[in-house]
C-alpha positions in Angstrom: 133.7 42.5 147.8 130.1 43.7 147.6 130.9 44.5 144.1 131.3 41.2 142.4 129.5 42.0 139.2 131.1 45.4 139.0 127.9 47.0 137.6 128.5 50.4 135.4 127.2 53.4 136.9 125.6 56.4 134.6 126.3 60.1 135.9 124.5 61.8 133.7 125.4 65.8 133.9 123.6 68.4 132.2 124.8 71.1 131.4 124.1 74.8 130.1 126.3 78.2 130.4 128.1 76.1 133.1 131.8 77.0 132.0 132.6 79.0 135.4 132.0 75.5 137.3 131.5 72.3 135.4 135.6 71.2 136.0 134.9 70.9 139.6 131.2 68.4 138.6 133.6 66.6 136.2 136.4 66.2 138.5 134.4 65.2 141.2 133.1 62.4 139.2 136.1 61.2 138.0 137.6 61.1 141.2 135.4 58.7 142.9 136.2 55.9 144.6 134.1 53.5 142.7 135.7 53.1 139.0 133.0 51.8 136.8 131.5 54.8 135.5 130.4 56.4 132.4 129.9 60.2 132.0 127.4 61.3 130.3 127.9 65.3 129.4 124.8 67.0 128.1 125.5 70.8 126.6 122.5 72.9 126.5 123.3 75.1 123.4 125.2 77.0 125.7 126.6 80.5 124.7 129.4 80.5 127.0 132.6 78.2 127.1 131.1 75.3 128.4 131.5 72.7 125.4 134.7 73.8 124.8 135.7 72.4 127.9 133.8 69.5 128.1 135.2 68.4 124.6 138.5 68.7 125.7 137.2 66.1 128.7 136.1 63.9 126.0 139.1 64.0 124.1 141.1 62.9 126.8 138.3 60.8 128.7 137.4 57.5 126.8 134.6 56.8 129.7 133.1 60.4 128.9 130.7 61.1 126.1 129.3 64.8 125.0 125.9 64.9 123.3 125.6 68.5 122.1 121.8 70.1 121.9 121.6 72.4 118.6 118.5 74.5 120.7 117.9 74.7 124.3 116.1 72.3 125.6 116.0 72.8 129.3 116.6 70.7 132.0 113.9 67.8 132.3 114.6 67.2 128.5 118.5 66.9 129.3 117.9 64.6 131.9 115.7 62.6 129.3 118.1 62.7 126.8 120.6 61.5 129.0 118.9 58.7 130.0 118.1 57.3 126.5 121.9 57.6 126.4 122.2 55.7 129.5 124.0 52.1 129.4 124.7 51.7 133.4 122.5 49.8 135.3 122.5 52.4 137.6 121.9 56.3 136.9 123.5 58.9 139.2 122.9 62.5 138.5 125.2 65.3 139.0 124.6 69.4 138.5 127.4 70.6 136.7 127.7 73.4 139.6 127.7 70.9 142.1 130.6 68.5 143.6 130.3 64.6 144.1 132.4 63.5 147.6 134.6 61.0 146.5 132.7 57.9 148.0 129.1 59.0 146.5 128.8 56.6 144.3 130.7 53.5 145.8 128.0 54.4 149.1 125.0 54.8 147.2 125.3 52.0 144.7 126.5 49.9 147.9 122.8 50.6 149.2 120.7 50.3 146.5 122.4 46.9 146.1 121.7 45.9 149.5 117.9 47.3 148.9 116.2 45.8 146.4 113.2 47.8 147.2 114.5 50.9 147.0 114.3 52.6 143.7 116.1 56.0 144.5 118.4 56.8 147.1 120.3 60.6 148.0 122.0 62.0 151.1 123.2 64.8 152.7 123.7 68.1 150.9 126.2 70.6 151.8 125.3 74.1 150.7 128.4 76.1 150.1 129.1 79.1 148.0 132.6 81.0 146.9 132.8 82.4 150.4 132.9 78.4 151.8 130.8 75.9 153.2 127.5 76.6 154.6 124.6 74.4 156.1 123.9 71.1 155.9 120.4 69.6 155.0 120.0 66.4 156.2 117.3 64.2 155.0 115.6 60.7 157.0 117.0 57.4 155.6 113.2 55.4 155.7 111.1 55.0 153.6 108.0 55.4 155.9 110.0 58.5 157.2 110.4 60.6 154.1 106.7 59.2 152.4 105.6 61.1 155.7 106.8 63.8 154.6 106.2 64.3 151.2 103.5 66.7 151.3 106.3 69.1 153.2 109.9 68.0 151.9 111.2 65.9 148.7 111.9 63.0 149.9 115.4 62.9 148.4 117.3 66.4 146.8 117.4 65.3 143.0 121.1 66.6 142.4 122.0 64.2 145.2 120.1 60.8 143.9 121.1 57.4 142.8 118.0 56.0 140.8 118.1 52.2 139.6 117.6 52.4 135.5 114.9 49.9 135.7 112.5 52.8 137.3 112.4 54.6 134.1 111.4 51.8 132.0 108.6 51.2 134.8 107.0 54.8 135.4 108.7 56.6 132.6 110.7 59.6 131.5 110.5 63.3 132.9 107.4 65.5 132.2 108.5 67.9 130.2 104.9 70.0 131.2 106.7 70.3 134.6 109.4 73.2 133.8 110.6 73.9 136.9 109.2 71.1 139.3 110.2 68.0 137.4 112.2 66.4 139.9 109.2 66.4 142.6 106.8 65.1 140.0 109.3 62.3 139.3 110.1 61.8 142.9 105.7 60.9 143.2 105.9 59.0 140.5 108.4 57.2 142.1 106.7 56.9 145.5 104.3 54.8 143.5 105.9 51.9 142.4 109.3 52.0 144.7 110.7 53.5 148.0 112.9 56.1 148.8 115.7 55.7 150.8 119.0 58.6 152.2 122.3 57.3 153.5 123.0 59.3 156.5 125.9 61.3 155.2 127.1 63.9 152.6 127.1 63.0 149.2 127.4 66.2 147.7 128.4 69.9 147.9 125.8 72.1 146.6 126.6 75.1 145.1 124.1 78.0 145.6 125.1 81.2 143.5 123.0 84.6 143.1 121.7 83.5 140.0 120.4 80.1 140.6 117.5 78.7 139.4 115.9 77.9 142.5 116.3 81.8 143.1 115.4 83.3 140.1 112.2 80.9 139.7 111.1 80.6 143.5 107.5 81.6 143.0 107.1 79.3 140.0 108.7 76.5 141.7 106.4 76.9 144.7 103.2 77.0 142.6 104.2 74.0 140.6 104.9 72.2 144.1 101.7 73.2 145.8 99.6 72.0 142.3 101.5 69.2 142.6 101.0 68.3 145.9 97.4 68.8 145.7 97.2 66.1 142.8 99.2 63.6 144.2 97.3 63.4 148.0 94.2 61.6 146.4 97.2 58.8 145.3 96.5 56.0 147.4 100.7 55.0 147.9 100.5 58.7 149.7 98.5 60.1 153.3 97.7 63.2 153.2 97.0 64.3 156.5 96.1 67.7 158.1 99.1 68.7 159.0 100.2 68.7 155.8 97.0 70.4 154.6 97.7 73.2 157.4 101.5 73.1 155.8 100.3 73.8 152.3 97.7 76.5 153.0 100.8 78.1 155.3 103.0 77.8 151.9 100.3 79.5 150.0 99.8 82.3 152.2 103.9 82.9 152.4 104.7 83.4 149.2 103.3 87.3 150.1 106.8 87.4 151.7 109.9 88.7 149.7 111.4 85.1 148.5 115.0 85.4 150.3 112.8 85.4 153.8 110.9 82.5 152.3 113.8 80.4 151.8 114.9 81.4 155.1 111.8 80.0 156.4 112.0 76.9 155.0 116.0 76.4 155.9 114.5 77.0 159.7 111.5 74.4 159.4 113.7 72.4 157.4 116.2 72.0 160.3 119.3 73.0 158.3 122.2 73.7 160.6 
């Protein structure tokens, strides 16, 4: 049993307006495989139904615990939050739109077990939306594979990660200057100090809707990336070559296209199928 110490996972969910969805996140989490886990529910201030529901988890849930935001606080903060609330030795995170596959965390703890150099690990994402499943991304389980490719891709999609708790005592919290591109300046940070690391199947279904935030804040995203990018290739644990130079200026001079052709783009050079 590769498990002999049993060590407590954190999922760590935030969560705002997420009432239409957030039973299937939960579900999916307390379905897995793997048993030792606490949930870690993070409401948002929402205006909808979501705490109501998520209470009524807790009530029923002794492994679940709600902390309840009196303002919004957005979601770098929530993840902050969650992890000052964090006991598990081990932090998983999980949209409350998306859904967990039943062996997530049972595979990806089992890896970054077996990896003691590895700080985070993902998988494959499954894109699906209420008319079914749709493409799968699939990401490059080395290190030296996905660090090649930084400059291009995240090394590892954020709703999809494992991270061992020790990295955020090393390289710290989330950036809260970084509204809408904290996971990539996380995943650098990262880069830094530990390596990255995908098991080569899905983890997760990701839930895309008309009103996601990757939609609605696509030009924003892409600015924050590209700055981002820019900052991090004079990092000596990166190579910035000129390909990804060539990659970058491409980016730049794209976002003249209308942003659902953009996204196409990127699912084609992305090699989602």
């Amino acid at each position: 049993m590769i498990y002999s110490k049993n060590p407590l996972v954190s999922v760590i969910i935030p969560a705002y307006n997420a009432g239409k969805y957030i039973r299937d996140a939960v579900d999916s989490i307390l379905s897995q495989t793997y048993k030792n886990i606490e949930i870690i529910i993070i409401n948002d201030a929402s205006t909808d139904n979501t705490l109501k529901i998520i209470k009524n988890y807790g009530d029923k849930n002794k492994n679940i615990t709600i902390h309840n935001n009196k303002v919004n606080m957005g979601v770098g903060a929530n993840r902050t939050i969650g992890i000052g609330l964090a006991k598990g030795k081990y932090i998983c995170w999980q949209d409350a739109d998306d859904i967990s596959l039943p062996n997530r965390v049972k595979n990806q703890l089992n890896y970054l077990i077996n990896h003691e150099d590895v700080g985070a690990v993902g998988g494959f994402i499954n894109f699906f939306d209420d008319n079914g499943d749709g493409v799968i991304r699939r990401y490059e389980e080395t290190d030296s594979a996905l660090r090649s490719k930084i400059f291009r891709y995240s090394p590892v999609a954020q709703p999809a990660s494992m991270v061992k708790a020790e990295v955020y005592s090393s390289i710290g919290v989330f950036n809260s200057s970084y509204v809408v591109a904290e996971d990539l300046e996380m995943s650098f940070r990262i880069g830094t100090k530990y390596h990255f690391a995908n098991i080569q199947e899905v983890v997760l279904k990701y839930r895309q809707t008309a009103n996601s935030l990757t939609r609605l804040n696509l030009r924003k995203m892409e600015m924050a990336t590209l700055e981002l990018r820019k900052k991090y290739s004079k990092n000596k644990a990166y190579n910035y070559t000129l390909i990804d130079w060539l990659y970058n200026v491409a980016q730049r001079i794209s976002m003249i296209l209308p942003p659902n052709m953009r996204m196409l783009i990127f699912k084609i050079i992305r090699g989602d199928k």
